[in-house]
N, C-alpha and C positions, 0 to 999 in steps of 0.2 A: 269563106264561111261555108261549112257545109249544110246541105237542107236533108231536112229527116223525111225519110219516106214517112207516106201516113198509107196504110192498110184501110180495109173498109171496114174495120170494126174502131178501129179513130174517127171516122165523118159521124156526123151527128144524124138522125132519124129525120125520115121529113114524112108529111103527112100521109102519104102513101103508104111507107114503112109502117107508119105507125096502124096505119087501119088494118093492115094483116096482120100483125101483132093481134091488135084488141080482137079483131074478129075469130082467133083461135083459139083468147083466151075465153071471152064470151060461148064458144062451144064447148071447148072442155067444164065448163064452169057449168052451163047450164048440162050438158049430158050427164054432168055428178052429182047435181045440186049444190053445190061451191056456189055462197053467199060472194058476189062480187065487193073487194073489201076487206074480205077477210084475210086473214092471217094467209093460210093454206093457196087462196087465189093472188096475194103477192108472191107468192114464191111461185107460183105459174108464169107470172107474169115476167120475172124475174128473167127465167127459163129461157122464156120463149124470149126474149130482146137478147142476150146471150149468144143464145142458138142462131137469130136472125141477122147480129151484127158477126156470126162467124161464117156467116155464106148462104142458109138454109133460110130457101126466099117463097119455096111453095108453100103454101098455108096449110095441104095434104100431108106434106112431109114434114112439115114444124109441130102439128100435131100427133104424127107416130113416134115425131121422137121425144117430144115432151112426153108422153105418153108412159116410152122406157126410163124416161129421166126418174121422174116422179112415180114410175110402179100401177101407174093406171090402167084401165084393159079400155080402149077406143074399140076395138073389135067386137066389142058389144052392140055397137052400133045405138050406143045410148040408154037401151034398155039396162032395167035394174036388174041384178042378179038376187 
């Protein structure tokens, strides 16, 4: 019987995971004013589990590339333009 490799984007998220996840989506959301919930910050969120189950574990780096994903400017440093 052969056994199937699993990848790390196969294991499931555990709590850890999941806390840098939320905590990048919670800043992009609050740096834009993205209503947590909404339509636009599911697709953040979306993003960012994606991008995390493909290797990108720093929460600095999950956010520049969500960032390019989604068309966002982070480089603002929060402020409104």
């Amino acid at each position: 019987m052969s056994r199937k490799q699993f990848s790390r984007y196969d294991e499931p998220l555990d709590s850890d995971d999941l806390r840098k996840c939320h905590a990048v989506l919670d800043e992009i959301c609050g740096d834009f004013g993205i209503e947590l919930g909404s339509e636009e910050a599911d697709r953040i969120a979306a993003i960012t589990i994606e991008l995390y189950q493909q290797g990108v574990r720093e929460v600095g780096q999950l956010k520049h590339i969500v960032d390019a994903a989604r068309g966002l400017d982070l480089s603002r440093d929060g402020t409104k333009a």
